[in-house]
C-alpha positions in Angstrom: 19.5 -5.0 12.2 23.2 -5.8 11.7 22.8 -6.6 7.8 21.5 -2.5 7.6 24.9 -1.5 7.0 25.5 -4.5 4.4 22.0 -3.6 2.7 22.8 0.1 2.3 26.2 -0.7 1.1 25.0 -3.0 -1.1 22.5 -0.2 -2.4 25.0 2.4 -3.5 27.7 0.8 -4.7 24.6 -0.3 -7.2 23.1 2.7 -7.7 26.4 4.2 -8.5 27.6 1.8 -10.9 24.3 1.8 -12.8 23.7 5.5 -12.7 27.4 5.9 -13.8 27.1 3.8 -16.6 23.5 5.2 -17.9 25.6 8.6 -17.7 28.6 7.5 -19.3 25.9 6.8 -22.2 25.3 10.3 -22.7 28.9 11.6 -22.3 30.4 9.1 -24.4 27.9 10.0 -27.3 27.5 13.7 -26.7 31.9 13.8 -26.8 31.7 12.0 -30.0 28.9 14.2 -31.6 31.0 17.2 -31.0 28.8 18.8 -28.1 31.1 20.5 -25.4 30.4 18.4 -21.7 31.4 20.6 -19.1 31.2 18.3 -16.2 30.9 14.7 -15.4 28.7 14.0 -11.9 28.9 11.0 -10.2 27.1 12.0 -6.9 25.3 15.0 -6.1 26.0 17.9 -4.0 29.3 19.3 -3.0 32.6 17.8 -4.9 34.6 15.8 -2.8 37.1 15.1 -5.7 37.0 17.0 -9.0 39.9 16.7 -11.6 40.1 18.9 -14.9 40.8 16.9 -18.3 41.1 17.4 -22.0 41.5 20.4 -23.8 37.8 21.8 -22.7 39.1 21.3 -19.3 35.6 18.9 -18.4 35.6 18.4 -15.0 35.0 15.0 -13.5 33.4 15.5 -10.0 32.8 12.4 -7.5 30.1 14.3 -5.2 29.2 13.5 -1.4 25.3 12.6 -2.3 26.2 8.8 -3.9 22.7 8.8 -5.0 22.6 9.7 -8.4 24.5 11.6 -11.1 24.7 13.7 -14.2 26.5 14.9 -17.3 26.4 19.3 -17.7 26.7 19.9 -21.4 27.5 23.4 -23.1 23.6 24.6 -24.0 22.6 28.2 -24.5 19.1 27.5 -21.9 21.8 27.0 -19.3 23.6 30.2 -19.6 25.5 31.9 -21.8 27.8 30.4 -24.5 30.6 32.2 -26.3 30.3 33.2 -29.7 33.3 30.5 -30.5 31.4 27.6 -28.6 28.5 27.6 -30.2 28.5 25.2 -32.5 29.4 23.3 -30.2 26.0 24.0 -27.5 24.1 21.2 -27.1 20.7 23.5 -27.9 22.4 24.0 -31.7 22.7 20.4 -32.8 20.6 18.6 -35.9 17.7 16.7 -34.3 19.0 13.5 -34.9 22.2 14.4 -32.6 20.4 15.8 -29.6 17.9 12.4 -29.8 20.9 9.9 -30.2 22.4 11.8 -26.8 19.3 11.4 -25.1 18.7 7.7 -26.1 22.5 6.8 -25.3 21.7 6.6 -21.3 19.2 4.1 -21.7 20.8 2.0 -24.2 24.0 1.8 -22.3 21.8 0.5 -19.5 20.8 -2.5 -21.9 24.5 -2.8 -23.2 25.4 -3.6 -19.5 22.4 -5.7 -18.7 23.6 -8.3 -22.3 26.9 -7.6 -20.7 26.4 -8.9 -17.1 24.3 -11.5 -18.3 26.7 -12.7 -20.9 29.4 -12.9 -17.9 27.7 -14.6 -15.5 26.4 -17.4 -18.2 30.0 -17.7 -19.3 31.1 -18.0 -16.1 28.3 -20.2 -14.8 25.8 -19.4 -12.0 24.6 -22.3 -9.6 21.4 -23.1 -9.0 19.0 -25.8 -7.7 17.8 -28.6 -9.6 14.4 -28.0 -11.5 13.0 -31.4 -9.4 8.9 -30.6 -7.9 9.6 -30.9 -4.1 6.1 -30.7 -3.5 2.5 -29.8 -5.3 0.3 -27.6 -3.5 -3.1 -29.4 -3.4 -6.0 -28.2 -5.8 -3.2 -25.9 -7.1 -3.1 -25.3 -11.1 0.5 -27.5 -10.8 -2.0 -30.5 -9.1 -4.6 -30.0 -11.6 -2.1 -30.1 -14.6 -1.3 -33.6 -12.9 1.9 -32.7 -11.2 4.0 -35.0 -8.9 6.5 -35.0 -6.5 10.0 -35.8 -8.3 9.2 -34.7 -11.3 12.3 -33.1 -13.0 11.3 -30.8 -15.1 13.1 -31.1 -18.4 11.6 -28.5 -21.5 8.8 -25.3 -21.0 7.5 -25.2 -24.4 10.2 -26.8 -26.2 12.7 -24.5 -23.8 15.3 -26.5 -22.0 15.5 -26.1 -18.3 18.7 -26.8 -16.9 17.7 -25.1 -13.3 14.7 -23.9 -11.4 14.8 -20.4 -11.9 16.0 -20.6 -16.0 12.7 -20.2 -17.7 11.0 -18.1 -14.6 11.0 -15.3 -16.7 9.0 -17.2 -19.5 6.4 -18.1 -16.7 5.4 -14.9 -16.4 5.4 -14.0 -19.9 2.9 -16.9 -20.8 1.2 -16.0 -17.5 0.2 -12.6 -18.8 -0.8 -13.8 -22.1 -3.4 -16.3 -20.6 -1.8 -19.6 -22.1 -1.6 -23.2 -21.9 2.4 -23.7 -21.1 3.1 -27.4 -22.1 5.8 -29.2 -20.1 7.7 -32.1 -20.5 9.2 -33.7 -17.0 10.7 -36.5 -16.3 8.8 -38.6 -13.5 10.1 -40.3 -10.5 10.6 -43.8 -12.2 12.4 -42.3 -15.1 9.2 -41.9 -17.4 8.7 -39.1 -19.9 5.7 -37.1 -19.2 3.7 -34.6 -20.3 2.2 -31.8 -18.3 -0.2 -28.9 -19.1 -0.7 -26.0 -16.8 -3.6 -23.8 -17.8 -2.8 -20.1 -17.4 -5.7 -19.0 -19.1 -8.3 -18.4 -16.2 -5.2 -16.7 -13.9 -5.8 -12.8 -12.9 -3.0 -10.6 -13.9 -3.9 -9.4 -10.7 -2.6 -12.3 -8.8 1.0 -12.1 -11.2 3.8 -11.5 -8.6 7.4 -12.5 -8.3 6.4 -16.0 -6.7 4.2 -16.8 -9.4 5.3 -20.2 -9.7 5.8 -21.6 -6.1 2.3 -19.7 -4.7 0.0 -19.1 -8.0 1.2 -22.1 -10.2 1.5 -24.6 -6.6 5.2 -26.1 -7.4 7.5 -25.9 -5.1 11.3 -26.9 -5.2 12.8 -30.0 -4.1 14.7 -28.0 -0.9 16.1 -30.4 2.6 13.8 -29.0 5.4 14.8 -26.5 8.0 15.7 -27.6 11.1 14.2 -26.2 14.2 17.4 -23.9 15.0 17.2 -20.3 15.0 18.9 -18.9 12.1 18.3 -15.3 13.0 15.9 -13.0 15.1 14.6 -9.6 15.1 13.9 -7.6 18.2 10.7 -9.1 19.7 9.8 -12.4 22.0 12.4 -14.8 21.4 15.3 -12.1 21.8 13.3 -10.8 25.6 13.1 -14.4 26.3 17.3 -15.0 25.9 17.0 -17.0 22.7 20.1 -16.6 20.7 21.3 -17.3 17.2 22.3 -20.9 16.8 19.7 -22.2 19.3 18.2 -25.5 18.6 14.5 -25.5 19.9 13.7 -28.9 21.0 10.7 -29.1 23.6 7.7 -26.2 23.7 5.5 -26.8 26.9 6.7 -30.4 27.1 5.6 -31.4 23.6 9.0 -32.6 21.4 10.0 -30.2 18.6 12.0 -32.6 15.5 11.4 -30.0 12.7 10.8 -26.2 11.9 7.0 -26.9 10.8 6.2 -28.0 14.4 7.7 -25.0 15.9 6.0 -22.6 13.2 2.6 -24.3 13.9 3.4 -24.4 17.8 3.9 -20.6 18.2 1.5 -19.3 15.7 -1.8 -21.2 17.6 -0.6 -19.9 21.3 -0.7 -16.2 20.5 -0.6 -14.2 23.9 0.5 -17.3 25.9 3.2 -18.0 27.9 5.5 -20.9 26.5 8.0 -22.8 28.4 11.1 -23.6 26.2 14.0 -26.3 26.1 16.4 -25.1 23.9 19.8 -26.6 23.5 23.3 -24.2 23.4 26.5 -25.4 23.1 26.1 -28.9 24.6 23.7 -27.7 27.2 19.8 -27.5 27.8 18.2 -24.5 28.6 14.7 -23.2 30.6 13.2 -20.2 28.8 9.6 -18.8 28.8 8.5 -16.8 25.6 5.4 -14.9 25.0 4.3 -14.6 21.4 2.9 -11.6 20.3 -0.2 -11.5 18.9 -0.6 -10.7 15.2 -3.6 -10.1 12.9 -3.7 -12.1 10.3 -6.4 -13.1 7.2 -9.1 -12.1 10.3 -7.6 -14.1 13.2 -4.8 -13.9 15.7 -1.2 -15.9 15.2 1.5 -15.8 17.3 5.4 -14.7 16.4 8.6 -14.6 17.9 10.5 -13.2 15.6 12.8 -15.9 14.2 14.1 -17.3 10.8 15.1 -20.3 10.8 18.9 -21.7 10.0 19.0 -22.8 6.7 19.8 -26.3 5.8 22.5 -27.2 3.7 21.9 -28.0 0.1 22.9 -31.4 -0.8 25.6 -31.7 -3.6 23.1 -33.9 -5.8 20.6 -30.7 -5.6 22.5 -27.9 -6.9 23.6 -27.4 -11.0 25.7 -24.9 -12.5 23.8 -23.0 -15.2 26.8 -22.2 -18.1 27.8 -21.8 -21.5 30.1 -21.0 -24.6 30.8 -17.3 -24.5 29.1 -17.5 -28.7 26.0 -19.7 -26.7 25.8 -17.3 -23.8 25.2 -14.0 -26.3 21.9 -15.5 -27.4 20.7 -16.1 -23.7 21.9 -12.7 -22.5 20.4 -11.2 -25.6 17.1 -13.7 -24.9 16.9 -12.6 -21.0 17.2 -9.0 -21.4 14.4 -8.5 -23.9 12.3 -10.9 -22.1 12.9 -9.3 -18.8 12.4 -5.3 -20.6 9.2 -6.5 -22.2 8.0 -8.3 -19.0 8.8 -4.6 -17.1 6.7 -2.7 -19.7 4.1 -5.2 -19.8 3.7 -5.3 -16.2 3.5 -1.2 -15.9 0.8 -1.1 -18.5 -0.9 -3.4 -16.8 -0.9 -1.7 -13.3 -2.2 1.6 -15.8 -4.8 -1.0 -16.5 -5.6 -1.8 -13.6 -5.2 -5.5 -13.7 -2.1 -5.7 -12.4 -1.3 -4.8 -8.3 0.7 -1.5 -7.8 2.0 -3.8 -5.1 4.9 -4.7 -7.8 6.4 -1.6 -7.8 9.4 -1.6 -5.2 11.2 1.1 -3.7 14.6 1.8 -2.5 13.8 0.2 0.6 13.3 -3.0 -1.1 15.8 -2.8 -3.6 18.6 -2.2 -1.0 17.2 -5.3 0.9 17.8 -7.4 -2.6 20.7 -5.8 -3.3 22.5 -6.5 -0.1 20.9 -10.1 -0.2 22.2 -11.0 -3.2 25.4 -9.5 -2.5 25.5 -12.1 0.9 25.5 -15.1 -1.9 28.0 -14.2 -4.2 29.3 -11.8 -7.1 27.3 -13.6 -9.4 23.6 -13.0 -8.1 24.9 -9.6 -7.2 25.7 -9.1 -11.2 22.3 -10.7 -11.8 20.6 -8.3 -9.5 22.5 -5.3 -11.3 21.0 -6.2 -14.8 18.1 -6.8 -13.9 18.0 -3.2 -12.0 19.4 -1.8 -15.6 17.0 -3.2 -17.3 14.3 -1.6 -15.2 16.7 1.8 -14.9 16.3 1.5 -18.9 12.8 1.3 -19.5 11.8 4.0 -17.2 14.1 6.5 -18.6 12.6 6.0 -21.7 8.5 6.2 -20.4 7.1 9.6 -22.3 7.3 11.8 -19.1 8.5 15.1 -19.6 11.9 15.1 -17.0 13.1 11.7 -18.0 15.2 10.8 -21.0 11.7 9.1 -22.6 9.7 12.8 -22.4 12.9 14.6 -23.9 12.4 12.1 -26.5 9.1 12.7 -26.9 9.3 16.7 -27.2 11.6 16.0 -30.2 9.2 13.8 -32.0 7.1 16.8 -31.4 9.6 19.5 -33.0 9.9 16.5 -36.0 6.2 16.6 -36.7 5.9 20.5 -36.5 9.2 21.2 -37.6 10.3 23.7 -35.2 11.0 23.8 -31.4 8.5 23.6 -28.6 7.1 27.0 -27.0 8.9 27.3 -24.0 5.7 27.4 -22.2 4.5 24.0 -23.0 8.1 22.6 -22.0 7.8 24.1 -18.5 3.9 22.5 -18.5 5.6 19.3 -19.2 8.2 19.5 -16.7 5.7 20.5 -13.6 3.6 17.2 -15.1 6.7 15.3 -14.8 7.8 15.9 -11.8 4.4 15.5 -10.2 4.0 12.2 -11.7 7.6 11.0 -10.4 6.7 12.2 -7.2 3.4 10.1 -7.1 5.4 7.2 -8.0 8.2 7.9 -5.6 5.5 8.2 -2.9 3.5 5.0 -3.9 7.0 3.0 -3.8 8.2 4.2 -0.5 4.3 3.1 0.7 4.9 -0.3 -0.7 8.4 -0.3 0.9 7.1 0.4 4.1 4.0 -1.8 3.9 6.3 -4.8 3.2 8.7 -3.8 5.9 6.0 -3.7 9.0 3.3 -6.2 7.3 
């Protein structure tokens, strides 16, 4: 409960940057198209700081509501406009003009997604050796002939210089239906070969720990130590356990690791538990009571704890850099793959072959947000581009409200040659908005389903 605060933090200083820069897209073009902007939003609701510039006299407005934003240009469906100011009405421009405003939001999105990306290569990331910790048994890693120390060296030719570089390329060859060949390095310093079938893997089954729980490899990591890292309310926190505790007897049976406590708690659901558990020098008498859980059709029990973790040795972890001219190319090669992944992905849920389980609300990205902001600036950066990205691509979706339907009606006005009837533009917009509020639903749901499952 005390990371709320950090999460929500975490959340809008995102959502504001992001949103300021998508709008910032359509200001900076609209100003240098010649279309009068009246009023640059960051926030919504009442002004809490508004300062009159230029010779228009825009007005720059942070509002109280951090949770969007928006540019007001001159247009003639927005009021009147002076006889004076009309060429300058937003309504009055050549087609081209009003579509390059439009598309200016979205594209500033990928400008700071290459951006970010570009930065954080340049100024390295770390990360964790690509080296197989273990192979889940009758896994596609264990049929492809996968061991444990394998350091994986190339994906396709691609060099891998830490666990989570090519990620993004998994799931690309994932949703093709692929052989991805592999080249690893084995434990006694042989070259190997490895080739992990993707072919017969549902898109269904595609998720963001495609390569740990659907592929079966799993990092080289030092294992957690039975101490308590942190706990929700529940059990453990009625029973006195604090942060920091080190777990070391359960009803008399010794507890050396975090698997034998795991195992120990989940198959006494309901039962009382007597405790040792050493604080600050000292052993201590508890008695916990696990709740019990539902779970794939039987009954676990929890306590609610997370273990400490461990600390990464120094031979584990890699720092992921390169030239600032070597870096364009990989933030160039990481935003398309991770735009086309995202429209992939959402045509496939229209398909039906993909889980709407993928789609993630604000709930869950203020939980990532102010997790990655816990690590460091750099996976906070990461996190912001690859919400841009995603920002991006919905924008430019064809439904009518977003930047993609405005798009859309002018392709229309194009092919026909003259503006829409205002009829079917107020058709579109009740579609739109219905649609966005299906999704907004469907993403709080998710949100919420992760949150209590």
């Amino acid at each position: 409960m005390s990371q709320i605060p950090l999460y929500v933090a975490a959340f809008i200083v995102a959502l504001g940057i992001l949103i300021t820069v998508h709008e910032f897209g359509h200001f900076w073009v609209a100003r240098r198209l010649g279309v009068k902007v009246l009023r640059f939003s960051i926030g919504f609701g009442k002004p809490i700081w508004m300062r009159r510039i230029g010779p228009d006299q825009m007005e720059l407005v942070v509002a109280a509501l951090p949770l969007g934003g928006y540019v007001k240009m001159l247009d003639e469906h927005e009021g009147d406009v002076e006889t004076r100011d009309l060429p300058r009405a937003f309504n009055r421009q050549p087609l081209w003009k009003r579509m390059a405003i439009v598309v200016a939001g979205p594209l500033f999105n990928f400008l700071f997604a290459i951006l970010a990306y570009w930065a954080i290569f340049v100024g390295g990331i770390d990360g964790l050796r690509p080296v197989v910790g273990h192979v889940v048994p009758n896994s596609l890693a264990a049929q492809a002939g996968f061991r444990t120390d394998d350091t994986i060296l190339r994906i396709d030719g691609k060099a891998v210089q830490t666990w989570d570089h090519r990620r993004l390329y998994w799931f690309e060859r994932a949703l093709d239906r692929v052989p991805v060949y592999v080249e690893v390095r084995d434990g006694e310093g042989r070259l190997q070969s490895r080739t992990v079938d993707l072919s017969g893997l549902p898109a269904s089954e595609i998720g963001a720990s495609l390569v740990e729980r659907n592929i079966g490899l799993l990092p080289r990591l030092p294992l957690p130590l039975p101490v308590i890292g942190a706990l929700e309310p529940g059990p453990a926190e009625r029973a006195g356990m604090r942060v920091g505790d080190r777990i070391v007897e359960i009803d008399g049976q010794r507890v050396s690791s975090w698997e034998t406590l795991s195992n120990l708690v989940r198959e006494n659901p309901g039962r009382e538990l007597n405790v040792k558990v050493e604080r600050a020098g000292s052993l201590l008498g508890l008695v916990v009571t696990p709740d019990a859980v539902e779970q794939a059709g039987r009954k676990i029990g929890r306590i609610q704890i997370r273990p400490q973790l461990a600390e990464m040795p120094a031979d584990m972890r890699v720092r992921l850099q390169f030239g600032p001219l070597e870096a364009v190319g990989e933030a160039l090669d990481n935003t398309w793959a991770m735009s086309w992944l995202t429209l992939r992905m959402l045509y496939k849920m229209l398909l039906l072959e993909v889980s709407t389980q993928n789609i993630s609300g604000p709930i869950t990205i203020a939980q990532y947000a102010g997790q990655s902001a816990r690590v460091g600036i750099d996976q906070f950066v990461a996190f912001l581009a690859v919400i841009s990205i995603s920002l991006a691509v919905l924008n430019l979706l064809p439904i009518p409200v977003l930047d993609g339907g405005h798009l859309l009606y002018y392709l229309a006005e194009a092919v026909i040659r003259r503006p829409l009837p205002d009829r079917v533009l107020i058709w579109g917009q009740q579609v739109g908005i219905a649609l966005l509020a299906l999704l907004m639903l469907l993403a709080f749901y998710n949100d919420l389903t992760r949150l209590f499952s």
